[in-house]
C-alpha positions as CSV (number, residue, x, y, z in Angstrom):
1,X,6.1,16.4,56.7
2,X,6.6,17.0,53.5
3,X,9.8,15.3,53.0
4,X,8.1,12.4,55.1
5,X,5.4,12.5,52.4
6,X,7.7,12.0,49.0
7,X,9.9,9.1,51.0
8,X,6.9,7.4,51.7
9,X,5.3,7.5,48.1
10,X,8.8,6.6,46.9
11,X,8.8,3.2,48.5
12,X,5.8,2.8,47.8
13,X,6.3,3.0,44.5
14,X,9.5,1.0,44.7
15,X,7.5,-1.9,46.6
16,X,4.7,-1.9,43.7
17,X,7.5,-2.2,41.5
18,X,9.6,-5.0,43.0
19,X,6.1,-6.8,43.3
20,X,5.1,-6.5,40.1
21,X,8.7,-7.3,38.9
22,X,8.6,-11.0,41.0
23,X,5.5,-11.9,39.9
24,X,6.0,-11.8,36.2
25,X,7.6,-14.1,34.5
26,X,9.1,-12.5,31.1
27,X,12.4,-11.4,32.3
28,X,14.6,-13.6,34.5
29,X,16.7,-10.9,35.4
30,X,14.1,-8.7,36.8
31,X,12.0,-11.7,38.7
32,X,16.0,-12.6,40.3
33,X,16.7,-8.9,41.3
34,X,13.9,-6.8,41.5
35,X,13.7,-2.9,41.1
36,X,17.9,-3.2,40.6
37,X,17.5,-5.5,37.5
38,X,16.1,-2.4,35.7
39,X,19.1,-0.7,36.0
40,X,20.6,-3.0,33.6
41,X,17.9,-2.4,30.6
42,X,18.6,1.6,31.3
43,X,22.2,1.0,31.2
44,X,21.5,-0.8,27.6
45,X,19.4,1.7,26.2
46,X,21.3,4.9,26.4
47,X,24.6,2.8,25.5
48,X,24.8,3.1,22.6
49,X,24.9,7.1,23.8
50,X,27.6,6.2,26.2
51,X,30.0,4.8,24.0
52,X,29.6,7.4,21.2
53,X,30.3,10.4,23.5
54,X,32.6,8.7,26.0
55,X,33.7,5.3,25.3
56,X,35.2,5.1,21.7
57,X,38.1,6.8,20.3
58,X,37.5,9.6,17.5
59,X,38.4,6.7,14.5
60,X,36.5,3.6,16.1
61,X,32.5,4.0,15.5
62,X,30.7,2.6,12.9
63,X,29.5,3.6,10.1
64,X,31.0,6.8,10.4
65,X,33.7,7.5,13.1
66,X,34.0,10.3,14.9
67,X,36.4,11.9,13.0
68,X,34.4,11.2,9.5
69,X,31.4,13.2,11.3
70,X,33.0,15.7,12.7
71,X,34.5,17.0,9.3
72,X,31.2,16.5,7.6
73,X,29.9,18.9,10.4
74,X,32.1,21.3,10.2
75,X,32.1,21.2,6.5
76,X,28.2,21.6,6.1
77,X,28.5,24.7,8.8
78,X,31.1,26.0,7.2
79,X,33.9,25.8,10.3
80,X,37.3,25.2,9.8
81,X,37.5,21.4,9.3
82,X,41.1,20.8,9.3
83,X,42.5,18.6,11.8
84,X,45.5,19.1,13.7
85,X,49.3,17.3,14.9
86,X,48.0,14.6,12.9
87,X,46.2,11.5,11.8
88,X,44.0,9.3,14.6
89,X,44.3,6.8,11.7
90,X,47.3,4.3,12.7
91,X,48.5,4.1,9.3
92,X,51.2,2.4,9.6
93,X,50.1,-0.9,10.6
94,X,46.4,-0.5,9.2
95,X,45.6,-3.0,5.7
96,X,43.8,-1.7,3.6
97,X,44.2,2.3,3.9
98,X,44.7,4.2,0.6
99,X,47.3,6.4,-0.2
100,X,47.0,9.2,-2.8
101,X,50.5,9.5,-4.7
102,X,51.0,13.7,-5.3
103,X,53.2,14.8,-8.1
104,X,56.1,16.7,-8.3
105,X,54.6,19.2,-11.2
106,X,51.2,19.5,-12.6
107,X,49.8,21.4,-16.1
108,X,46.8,23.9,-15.6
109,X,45.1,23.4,-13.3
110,X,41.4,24.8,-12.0
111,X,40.7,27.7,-9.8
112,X,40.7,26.0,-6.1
113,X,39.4,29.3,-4.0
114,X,35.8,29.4,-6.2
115,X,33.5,29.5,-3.1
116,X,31.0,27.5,-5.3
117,X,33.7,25.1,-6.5
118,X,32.0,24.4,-10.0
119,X,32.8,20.4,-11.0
120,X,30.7,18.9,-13.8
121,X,31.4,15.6,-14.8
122,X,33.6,14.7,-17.7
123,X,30.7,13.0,-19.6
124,X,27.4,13.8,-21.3
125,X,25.0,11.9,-19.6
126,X,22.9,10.2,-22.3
127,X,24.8,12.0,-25.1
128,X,26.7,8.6,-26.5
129,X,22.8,7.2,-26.7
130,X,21.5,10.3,-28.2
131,X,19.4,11.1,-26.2
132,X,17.1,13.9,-26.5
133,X,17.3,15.6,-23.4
134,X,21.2,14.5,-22.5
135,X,22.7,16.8,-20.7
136,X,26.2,17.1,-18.8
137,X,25.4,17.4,-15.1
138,X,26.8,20.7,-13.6
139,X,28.3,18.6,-10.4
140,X,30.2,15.2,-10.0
141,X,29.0,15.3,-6.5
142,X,24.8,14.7,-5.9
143,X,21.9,13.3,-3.8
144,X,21.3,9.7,-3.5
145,X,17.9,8.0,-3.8
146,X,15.9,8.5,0.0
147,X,12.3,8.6,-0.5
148,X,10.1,10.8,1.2
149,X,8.1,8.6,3.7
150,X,11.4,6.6,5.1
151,X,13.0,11.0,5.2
152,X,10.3,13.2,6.8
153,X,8.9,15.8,4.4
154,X,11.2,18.7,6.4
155,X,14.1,16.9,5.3
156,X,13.0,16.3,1.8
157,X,12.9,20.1,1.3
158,X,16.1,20.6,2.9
159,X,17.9,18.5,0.8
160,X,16.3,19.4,-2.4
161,X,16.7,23.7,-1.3
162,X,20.5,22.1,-1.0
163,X,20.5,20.7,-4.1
164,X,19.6,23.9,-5.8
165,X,21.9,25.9,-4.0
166,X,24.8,23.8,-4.8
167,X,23.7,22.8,-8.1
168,X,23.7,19.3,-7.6
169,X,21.1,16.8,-8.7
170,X,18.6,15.2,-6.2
171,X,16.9,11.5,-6.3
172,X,13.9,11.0,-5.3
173,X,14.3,7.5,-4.4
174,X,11.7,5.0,-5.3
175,X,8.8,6.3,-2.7
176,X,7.4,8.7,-5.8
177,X,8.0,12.5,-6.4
178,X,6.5,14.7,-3.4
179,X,5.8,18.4,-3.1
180,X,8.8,18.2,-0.8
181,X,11.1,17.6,-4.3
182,X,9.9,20.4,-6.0
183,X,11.9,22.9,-4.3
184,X,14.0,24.1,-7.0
185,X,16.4,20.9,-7.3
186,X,17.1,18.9,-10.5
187,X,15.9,16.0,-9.8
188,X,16.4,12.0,-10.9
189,X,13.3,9.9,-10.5
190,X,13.9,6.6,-9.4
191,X,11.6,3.5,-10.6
192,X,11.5,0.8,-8.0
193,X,9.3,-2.7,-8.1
194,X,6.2,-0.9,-6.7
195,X,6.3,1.7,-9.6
196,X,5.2,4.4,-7.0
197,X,3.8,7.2,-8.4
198,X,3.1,5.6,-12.5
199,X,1.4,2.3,-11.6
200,X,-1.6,1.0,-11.8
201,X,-4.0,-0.2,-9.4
202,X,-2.7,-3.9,-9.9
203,X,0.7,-2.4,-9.8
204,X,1.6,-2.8,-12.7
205,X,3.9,-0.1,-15.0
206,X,1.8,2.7,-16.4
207,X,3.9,4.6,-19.0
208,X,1.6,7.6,-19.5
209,X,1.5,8.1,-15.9
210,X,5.0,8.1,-15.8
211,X,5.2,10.6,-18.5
212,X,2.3,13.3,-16.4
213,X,4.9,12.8,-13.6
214,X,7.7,13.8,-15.5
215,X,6.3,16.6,-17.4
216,X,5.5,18.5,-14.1
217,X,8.4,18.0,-12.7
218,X,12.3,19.0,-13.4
219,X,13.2,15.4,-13.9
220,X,16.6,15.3,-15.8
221,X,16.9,11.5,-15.7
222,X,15.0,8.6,-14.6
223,X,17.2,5.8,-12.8
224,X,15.0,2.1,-12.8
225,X,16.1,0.8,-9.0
226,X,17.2,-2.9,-9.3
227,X,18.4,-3.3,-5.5
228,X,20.1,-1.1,-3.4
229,X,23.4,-1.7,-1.2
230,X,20.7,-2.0,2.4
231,X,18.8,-4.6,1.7
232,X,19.5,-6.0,-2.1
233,X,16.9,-8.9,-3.8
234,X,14.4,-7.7,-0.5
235,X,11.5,-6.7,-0.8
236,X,9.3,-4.5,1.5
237,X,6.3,-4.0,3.8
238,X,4.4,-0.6,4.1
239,X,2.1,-1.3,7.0
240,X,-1.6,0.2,6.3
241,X,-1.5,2.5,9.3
242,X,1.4,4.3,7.9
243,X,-0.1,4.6,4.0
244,X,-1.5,8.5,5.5
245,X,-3.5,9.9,2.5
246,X,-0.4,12.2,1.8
247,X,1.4,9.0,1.4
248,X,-1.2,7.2,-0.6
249,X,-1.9,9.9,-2.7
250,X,2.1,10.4,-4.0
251,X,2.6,6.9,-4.4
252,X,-0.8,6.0,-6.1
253,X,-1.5,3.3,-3.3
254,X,-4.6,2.5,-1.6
255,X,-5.4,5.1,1.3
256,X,-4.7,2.6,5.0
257,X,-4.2,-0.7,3.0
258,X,-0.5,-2.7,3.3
259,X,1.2,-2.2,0.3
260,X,3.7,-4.8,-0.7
261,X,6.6,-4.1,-2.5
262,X,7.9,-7.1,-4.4
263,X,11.5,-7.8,-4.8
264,X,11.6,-8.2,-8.3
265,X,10.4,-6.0,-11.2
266,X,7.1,-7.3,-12.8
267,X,7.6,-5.1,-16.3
268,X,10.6,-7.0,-17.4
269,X,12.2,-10.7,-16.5
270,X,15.7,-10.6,-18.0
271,X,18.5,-8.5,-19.3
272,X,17.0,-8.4,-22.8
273,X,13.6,-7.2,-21.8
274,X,15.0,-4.5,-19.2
275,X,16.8,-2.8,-22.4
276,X,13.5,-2.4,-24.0
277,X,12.3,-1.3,-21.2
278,X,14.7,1.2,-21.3
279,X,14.5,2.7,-24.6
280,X,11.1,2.7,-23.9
281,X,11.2,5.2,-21.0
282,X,14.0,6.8,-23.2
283,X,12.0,7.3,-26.0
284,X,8.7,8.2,-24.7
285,X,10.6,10.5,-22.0
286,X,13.7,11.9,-24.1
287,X,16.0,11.4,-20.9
288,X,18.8,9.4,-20.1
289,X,17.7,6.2,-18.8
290,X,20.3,4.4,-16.2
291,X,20.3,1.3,-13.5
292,X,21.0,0.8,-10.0
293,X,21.8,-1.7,-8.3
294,X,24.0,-3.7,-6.0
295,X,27.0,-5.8,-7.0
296,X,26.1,-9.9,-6.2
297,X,26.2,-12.5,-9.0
298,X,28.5,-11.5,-12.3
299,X,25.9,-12.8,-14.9
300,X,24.0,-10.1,-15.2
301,X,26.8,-7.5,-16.0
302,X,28.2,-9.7,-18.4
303,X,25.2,-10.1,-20.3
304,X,24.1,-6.2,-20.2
305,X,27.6,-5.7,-21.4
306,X,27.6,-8.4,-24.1
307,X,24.1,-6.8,-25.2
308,X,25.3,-3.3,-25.2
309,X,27.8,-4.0,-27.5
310,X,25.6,-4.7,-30.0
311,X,25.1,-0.7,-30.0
312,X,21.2,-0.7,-30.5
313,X,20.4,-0.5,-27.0
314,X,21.7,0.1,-23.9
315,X,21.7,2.2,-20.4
316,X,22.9,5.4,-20.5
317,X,24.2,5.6,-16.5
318,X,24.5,2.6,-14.4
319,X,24.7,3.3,-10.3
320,X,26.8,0.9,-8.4
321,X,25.4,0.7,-4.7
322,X,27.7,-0.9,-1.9
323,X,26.8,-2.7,0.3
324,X,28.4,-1.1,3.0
325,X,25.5,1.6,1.9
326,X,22.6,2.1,4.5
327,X,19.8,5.0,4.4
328,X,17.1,2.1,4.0
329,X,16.4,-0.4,7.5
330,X,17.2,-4.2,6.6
331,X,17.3,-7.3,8.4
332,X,21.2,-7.4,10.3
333,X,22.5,-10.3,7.6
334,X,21.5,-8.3,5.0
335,X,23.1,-5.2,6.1
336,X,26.0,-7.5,6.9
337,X,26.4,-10.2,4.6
338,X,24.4,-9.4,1.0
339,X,25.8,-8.0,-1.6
340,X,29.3,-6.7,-2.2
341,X,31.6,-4.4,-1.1
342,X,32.0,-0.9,-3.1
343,X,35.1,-1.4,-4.1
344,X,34.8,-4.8,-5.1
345,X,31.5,-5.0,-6.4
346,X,32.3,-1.4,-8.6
347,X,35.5,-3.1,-10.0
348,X,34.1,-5.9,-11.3
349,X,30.8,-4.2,-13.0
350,X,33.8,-2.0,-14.5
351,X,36.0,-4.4,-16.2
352,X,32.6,-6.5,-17.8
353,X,32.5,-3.1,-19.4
354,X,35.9,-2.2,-20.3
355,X,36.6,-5.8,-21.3
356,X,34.2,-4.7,-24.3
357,X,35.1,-1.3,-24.9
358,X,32.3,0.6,-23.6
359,X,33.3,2.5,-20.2
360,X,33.4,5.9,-22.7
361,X,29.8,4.9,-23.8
362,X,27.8,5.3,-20.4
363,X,28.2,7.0,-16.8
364,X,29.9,5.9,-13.7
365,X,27.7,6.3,-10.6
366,X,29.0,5.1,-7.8
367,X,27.2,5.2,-3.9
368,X,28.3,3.7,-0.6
369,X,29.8,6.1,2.1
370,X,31.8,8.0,-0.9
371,X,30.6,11.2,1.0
372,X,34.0,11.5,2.3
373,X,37.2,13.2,0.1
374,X,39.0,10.2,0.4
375,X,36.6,7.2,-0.1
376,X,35.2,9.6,-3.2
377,X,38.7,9.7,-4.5
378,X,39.5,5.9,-4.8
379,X,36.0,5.8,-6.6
380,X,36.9,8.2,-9.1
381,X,40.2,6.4,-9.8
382,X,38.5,3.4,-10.2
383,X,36.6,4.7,-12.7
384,X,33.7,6.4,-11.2
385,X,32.3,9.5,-13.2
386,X,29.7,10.8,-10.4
387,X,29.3,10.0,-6.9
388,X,25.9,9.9,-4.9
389,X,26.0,11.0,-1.4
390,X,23.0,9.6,0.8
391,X,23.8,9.4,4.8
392,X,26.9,11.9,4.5
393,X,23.6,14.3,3.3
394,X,21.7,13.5,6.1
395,X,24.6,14.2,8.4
396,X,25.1,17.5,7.0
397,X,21.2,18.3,8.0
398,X,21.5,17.1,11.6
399,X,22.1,13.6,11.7
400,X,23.4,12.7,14.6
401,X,24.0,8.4,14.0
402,X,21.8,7.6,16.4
403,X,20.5,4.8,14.5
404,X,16.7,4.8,14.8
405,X,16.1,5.2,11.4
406,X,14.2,2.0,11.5
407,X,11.7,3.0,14.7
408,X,10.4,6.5,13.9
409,X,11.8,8.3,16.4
410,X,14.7,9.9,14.9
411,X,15.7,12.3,17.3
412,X,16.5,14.6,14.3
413,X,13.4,14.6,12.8
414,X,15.2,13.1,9.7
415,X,14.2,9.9,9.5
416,X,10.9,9.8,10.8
417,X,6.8,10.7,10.3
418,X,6.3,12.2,13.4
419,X,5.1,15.6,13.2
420,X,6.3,16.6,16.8
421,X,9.7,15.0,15.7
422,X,10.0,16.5,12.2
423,X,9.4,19.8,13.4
424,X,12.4,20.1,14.8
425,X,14.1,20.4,11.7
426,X,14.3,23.9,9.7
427,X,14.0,22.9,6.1
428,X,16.1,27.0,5.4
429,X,18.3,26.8,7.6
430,X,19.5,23.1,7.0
431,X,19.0,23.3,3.0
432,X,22.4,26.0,4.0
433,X,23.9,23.4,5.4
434,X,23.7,21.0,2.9
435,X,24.3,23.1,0.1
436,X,27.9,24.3,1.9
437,X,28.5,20.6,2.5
438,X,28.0,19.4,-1.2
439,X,30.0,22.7,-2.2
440,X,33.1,21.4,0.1
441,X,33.3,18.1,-0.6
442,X,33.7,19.6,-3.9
443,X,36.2,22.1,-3.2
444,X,38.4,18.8,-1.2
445,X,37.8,16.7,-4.4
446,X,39.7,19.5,-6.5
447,X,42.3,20.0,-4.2
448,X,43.2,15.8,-3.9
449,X,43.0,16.4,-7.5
450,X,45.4,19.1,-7.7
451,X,47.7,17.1,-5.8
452,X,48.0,14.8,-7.7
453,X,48.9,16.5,-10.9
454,X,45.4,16.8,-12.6
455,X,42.3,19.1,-13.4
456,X,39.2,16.7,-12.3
457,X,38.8,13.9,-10.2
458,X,38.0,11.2,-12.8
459,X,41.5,11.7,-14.4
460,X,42.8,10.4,-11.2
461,X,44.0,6.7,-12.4
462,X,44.1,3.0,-10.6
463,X,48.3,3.8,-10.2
464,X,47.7,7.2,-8.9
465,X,46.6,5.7,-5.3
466,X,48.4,2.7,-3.4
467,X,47.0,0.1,-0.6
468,X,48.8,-0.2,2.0
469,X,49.3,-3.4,3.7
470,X,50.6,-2.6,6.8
471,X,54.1,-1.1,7.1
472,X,55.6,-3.6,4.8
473,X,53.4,-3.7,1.5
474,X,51.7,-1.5,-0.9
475,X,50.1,-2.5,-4.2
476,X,48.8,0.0,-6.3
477,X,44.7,0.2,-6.8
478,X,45.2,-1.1,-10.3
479,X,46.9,-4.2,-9.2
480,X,44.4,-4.7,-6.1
481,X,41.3,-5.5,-8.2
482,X,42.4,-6.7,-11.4
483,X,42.6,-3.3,-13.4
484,X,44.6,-3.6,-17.1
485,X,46.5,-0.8,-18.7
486,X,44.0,2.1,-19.3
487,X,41.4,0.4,-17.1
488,X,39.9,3.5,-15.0
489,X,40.5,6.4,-17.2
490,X,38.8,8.8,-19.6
491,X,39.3,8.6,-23.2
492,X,41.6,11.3,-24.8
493,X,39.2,13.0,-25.6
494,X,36.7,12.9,-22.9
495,X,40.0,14.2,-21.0
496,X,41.0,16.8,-23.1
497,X,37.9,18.0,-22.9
498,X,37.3,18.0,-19.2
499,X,40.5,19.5,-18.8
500,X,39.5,22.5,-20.9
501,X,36.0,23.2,-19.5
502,X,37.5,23.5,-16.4
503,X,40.5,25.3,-16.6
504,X,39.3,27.9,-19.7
505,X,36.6,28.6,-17.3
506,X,39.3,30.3,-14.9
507,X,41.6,31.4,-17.5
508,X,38.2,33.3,-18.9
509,X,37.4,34.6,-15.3
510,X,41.0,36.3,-15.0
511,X,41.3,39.6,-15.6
512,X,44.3,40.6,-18.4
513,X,47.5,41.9,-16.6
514,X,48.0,45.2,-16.2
């Protein structure tokens, strides 16, 4: 009877179905094939599942294969993350895969088997500038610009508990400075177009705000967002039902009113006013004051250059976002087709500056999947003095790619406000993880260094890596994008004195022989 029972209110159900499936007339498929055409939009939403678990090979997803996440994993858990008999990557045929060229012999060189893997960068950020609160940061390696409100607030504290672990810096991205960044990270604040956090109620730049939200905070730089690799010269949308009065209250916003961010900055209009903008934040603040953007039209760079040459004014950091780059949701042809390459778009901003002299004069940043020991390495050799990791940092917390970042359900709890979602995410345990990860990426950027003959990353050079194009050309990275003699390196003394910080440090740590 019972089994009579359930058969029964299965077809009913079935018929209701089928019924209701002929009747309406939004989908073809179903109104042609009825109950069975729903197989088909099952089939489609767990596909992307499918083919990540079953159907692709371990070096074919995108953005990050297989392979990529499975070291970051390992890495962050601290696992062996060697891989063994072998590359995936078909090398010999493949364009466009970098080589690293080792040396035969090497001088000093740093301790490698530091568990913390200490790496600071080879400049004083803000010291050419003189800036009163410059500083050299401690690691070459940091925490790109996520806000909290597109990251829940567990994953906020996770990453900043990371960065103070690892002693990396942490950006707050341009959503304002929550309770969830003051967690014992350094931090950056980032400035976007909406000014969260130090604007008015026009929204409008308020400098004395800014300065309350600096002074209460461990900001060691502020970094004024021009665009980022996602979605650059977009602005955005933050619907009124999701302005929560955490939300309002952090960003200075209306409490359940749309808040619309503009794609342009309203407190300056050109190159020329953005430099007193930044001295103004300079002066007022005493920190280095930097830019980020992505790479489209050459104008701009040419003129901040030609301006900076002057010496009165200038940026002291400049971060170059690819547009491979992702954390933020964009329309698919800006994801796809805006903005430049990393490589290509970091080259170019490079020689503007070197064509005048002035790569010794500011700092490097470069962003755009440089989370992994080999991408990071062709940035420093083209002439990159930190890198900013961003969804490499989000895998190392329990990212799994699903790519929902744009709906609110991350399964993760990551990238998402929903309380029953972000719970699932253990701000302790996962700050471990990223704090191992940062550590190990640094730890594989000293040992690609070592190989190659030298103490730090940066002195890696543009003829210390070759492109390959398939198994019958290779053109060193120099020649690839343009790069004349010297283009890419430290000064001599910028690199004499990198190479002593690092490798007195261990000398120092040794004990005398016996």
């Amino acid at each position: 009877m019972r089994a009579r029972s359930i058969a029964t209110a299965t077809a009913t159900a079935l018929a209701l179905v089928a019924a209701r499936d002929l009747v309406q007339k939004k989908h073809a498929l179903l109104r042609n094939f009825p109950v069975l055409g729903h197989a088909r939009y099952l089939l489609e939403t767990i596909g992307p599942e499918l083919r990540q678990y079953i159907v692709t090979s371990n070096d074919e997803e995108r953005p990050f294969s297989r392979d990529q996440r499975t070291w970051i994993y390992a890495s962050a858990k601290g696992e062996n993350n060697y891989f063994g008999f072998g590359t995936d990557n078909d090398v010999e045929h493949t364009q466009g895969h970098a080589y690293l060229k080792q040396r035969t012999f090497a001088g000093t060189l740093p301790d490698l088997h530091d568990p913390q893997a200490p790496l600071p960068s080879a400049k004083v950020l803000g010291g050419p500038r003189g800036r009163a609160k410059a500083f050299r940061p401690a690691s070459v390696v940091n925490i790109s610009a996520m806000s909290f409100g597109s990251l829940s607030g567990a994953a906020v504290t996770a990453l900043n508990k990371g960065a103070a672990l690892a002693g990396t810096l942490h950006n707050t991205g341009e959503g304002g400075l929550s309770p969830y960044h003051r967690n014992g990270g350094d931090l950056v604040l980032q400035i976007g177009t909406s000014y969260f956090g130090c604007r008015n109620e026009d929204g409008s730049f308020n400098i004395d705000k800014l300065k309350d939200v600096v002074a209460g905070a461990p900001v060691k730089a502020i970094e004024i967002k021009l665009s980022q690799g996602a979605k650059p010269g977009l602005g955005g949308m933050l619907p009124g039902a999701k302005v929560t009065p955490e939300i309002a209250g952090i960003r200075g916003i209306p409490l359940g009113e749309d808040c619309a961010s503009p794609s342009r900055h309203t407190a300056f209009g050109d190159v020329d006013s953005m430099l007193d903008f930044v001295e103004l934040l300079a002066t007022e603040t005493g920190l280095p004051v930097g830019i980020k953007s992505a790479v489209g039209e050459m104008e701009f760079w040419q003129e901040l250059a030609t301006l900076m040459a002057r010496g009165d004014r200038g940026v002291d950091f400049v971060t170059i976002d690819g547009g491979e780059g992702g954390t933020g949701a964009a329309p698919l042809t800006f994801s796809d087709s805006v903005s430049l390459p990393f490589r290509m778009g970091f080259s170019r901003v490079y020689g503007a500056f070197a064509e005048r002299g002035l790569t010794d004069d500011l700092t490097f940043i470069a962003s755009g999947k440089l989370g992994l020991p080999e991408n990071a390495a062709v940035a420093f050799a083209l002439g990159a003095d930190m890198i900013n990791v961003a969804r490499e940092a989000m895998l190392s917390i329990g990212c799994i790619q699903a790519q929902k970042c744009h709906t609110d359900k991350c399964p993760t709890g990551i990238a998402t406000q929903s309380p029953w979602l972000a719970r699932g995410l253990d701000p302790t345990s996962k700050a471990t993880r990223a704090a191992v990860y940062l550590r190990t990426l640094r730890k594989e950027l000293l040992k690609v260094s070592a190989a190659v003959g030298v103490a730090h990353p940066a002195l890696i050079t543009a003829t210390d890596i070759e492109i390959m194009n398939g198994d019958y050309e290779a053109r060193t990275l120099a020649g690839v994008y343009g790069y004349k003699d010297g283009w890419g390196e430290l000064g001599p003394h910028l690199a004499e004195e990198i190479t002593a910080l690092l490798t007195t440090e261990q000398s120092s740590d040794r004990k005398p022989p016996a």
